[in-house]
N, C-alpha and C positions, 0 to 999 in steps of 0.2 A: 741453168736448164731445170724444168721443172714438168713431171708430170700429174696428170687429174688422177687423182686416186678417191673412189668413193666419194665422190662431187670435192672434195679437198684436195687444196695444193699442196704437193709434196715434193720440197728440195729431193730428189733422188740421189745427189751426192752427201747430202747430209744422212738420208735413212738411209743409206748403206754403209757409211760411218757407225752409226749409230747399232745396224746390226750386229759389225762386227766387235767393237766393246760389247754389244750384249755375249757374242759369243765365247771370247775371250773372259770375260769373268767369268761365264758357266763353267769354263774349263778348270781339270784340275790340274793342268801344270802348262808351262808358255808353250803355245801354237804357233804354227809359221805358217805360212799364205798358202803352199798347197791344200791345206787342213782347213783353212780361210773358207777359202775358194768352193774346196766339195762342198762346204757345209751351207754356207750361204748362197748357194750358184752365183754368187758375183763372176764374172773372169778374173782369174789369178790379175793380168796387168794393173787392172783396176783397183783390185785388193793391195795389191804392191803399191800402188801410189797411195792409196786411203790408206795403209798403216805407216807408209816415210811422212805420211803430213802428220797424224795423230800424235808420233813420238817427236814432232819437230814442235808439236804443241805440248808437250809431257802429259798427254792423254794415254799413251802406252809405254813401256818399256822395252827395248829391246836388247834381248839378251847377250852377252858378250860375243862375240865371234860365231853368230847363226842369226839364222832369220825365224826368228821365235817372239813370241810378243805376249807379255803378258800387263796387267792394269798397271797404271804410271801414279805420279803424285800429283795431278792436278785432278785426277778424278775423287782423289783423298781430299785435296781441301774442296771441292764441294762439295763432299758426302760433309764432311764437319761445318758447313756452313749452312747447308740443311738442317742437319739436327741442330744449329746451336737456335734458329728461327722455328723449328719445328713446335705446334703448339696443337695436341692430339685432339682437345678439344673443338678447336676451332676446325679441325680436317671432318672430323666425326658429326658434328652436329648438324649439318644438312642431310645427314643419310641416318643418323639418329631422327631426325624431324620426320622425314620421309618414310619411313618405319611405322612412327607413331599414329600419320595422318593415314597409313593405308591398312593399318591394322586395327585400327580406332583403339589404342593402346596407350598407358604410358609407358614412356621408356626412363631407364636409369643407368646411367655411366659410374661406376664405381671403384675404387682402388683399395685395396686391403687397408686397415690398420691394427692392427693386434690380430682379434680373432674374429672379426666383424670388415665388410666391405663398407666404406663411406662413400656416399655418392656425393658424386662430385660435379654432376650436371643428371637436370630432371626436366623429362619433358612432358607435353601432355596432346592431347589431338584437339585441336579446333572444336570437331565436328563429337564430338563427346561432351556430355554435359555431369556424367558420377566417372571420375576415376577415382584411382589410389593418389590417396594425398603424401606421396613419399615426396619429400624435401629434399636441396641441397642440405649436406649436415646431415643427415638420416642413417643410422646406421643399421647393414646389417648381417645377422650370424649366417658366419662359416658355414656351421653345420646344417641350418636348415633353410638357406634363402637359395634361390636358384642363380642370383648372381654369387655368392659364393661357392656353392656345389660346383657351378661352371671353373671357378675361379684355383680351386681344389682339384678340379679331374685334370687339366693343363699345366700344372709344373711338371717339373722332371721329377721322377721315381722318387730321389732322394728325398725333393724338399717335400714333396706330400707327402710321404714318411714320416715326417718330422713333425710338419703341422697338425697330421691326423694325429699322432701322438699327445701334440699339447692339446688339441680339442677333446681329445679320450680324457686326459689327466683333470681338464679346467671341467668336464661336463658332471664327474663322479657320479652319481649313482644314477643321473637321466641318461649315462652314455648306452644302458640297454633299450632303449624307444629310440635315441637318433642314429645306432648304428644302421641297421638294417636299410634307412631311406639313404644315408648319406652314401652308405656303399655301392647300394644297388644304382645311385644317379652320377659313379665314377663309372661302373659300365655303360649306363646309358649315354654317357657324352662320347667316348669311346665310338657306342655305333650309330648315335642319331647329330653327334656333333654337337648336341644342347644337351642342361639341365632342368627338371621341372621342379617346381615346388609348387604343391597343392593345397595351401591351407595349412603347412607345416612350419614358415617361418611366422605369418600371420592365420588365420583361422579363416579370415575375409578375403584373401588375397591370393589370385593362381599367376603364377612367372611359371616364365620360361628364360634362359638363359644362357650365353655364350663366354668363352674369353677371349683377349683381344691382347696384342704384344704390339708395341707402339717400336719403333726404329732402331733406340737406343738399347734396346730389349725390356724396359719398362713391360708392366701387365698390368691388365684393366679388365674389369667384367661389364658385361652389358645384359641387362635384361629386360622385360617387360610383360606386364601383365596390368591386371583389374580386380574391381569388385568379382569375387568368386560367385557370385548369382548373376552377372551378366558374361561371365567367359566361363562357361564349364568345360574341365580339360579334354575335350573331345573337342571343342572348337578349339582351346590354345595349342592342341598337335596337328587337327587337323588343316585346319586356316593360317592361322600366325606362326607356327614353327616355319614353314616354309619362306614367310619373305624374312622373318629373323635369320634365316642360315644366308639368304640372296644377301642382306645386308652384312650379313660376318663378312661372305667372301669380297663384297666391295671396298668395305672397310679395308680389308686384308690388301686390296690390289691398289686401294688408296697409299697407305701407307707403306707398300715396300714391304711388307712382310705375311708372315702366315699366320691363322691364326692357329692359337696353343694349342698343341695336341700331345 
């Protein structure tokens, strides 16, 4: 059986399967079909048969002596067979591209190493003929790149604790010129979801910035910016900040997770 949904076929026994694993994982302890039922409007009979096939498939679990149901071991070995094929780059780089071509931007994919982000994929727009010649292998600082500020406002308490600490200790007497930007662009991601950097990590170059937490819970920064005479930051907030946060949250829905907050 199958119905037209939004010009698409849709097994309807399968997406109502499927909502209820969705439901059932959101839960925080096993559900049973009446709870099914309200929540999904399936009818309970139906729910009842869609969870005896699921655990007949060890797609759910059910709990000893009750009709309760919570996520089984076959939905465990395909989450690990995702991630063991999962390659973040290859997910990210058509929405990274598409970033780049509508922002007339270059973009940079980046991962910490010491105190500095390395990029690890650079793109650039077609339709642009000066950008920032940032490299695969390019690195750059913590403290004043907007992929790293991004990179720094997104851990948990602890570990930016930690890191702002060694970037205070490794900066010694510059650390009074880069605190004030670097603090001030942990609140700003807080409320606008990005960081800027204006001319602070290079003199020539305005970013803007995001982070990004890959499945496994890996993190990554993403940014992008230009020559600082053709993006003054009234266009990189007011123009490009906005399809950089459209492409965070894609990214995010891409991959199963949120981004770092």
């Amino acid at each position: 059986m199958s119905d037209a949904i939004g010009g698409k076929e849709e097994v309807s026994a399968l997406a109502r399967g499927l909502a209820l694993l969705r439901v059932i994982g959101m839960a925080s302890a096993p559900i049973g079909n009446r709870e099914l039922a309200d929540t999904t409007g399936i009818p309970k009979a139906t729910v009842s048969r869609l969870t005896a096939t699921l655990v007949s498939a060890g797609y759910l679990r059910q709990s000893q002596d009750s009709e309760r149901f919570s996520l089984g071991p076959a939905l465990l070995d395909m989450s690990s067979r995702y991630l063991r094929h999962f390659d973040l780059r290859t997910v990210a780089r058509p929405h990274l591209a598409a970033l780049s071509e509508a922002a007339g931007v270059s973009v940079h994919l980046g991962v910490r190493d010491e105190l500095d982000m390395l990029v690890i994929d650079s793109l650039r727009p077609r339709s642009v003929v000066i950008s920032s010649r940032i490299e695969v292998g390019t690195r750059m600082t913590i403290a004043t790149s907007a992929a790293g500020r991004a990179y720094l406002a997104a851990l948990p308490e602890a570990e930016q604790s930690e890191l702002l600490a060694q970037i205070r200790t490794e900066s010694g007497e510059s650390w009074g010129v880069i605190e004030p930007g670097l603090i001030s662009s942990l609140d700003e991601y807080g409320a606008l979801g990005y960081c800027g950097s204006f001319g602070e990590w290079n003199p020539h170059i305005h970013a803007i910035g995001f982070a990004l937490e890959g499945p496994r819970g890996e993190r990554y920064s993403v940014s992008c910016g230009g020559p600082a005479y053709l993006l003054p930051k009234e266009a990189m907030v007011g123009r490009i900040a906005p399809l950089l946060l459209e492409t965070a949250q894609r990214l995010a829905n891409e991959t199963g997770t949120l981004s770092l907050d």
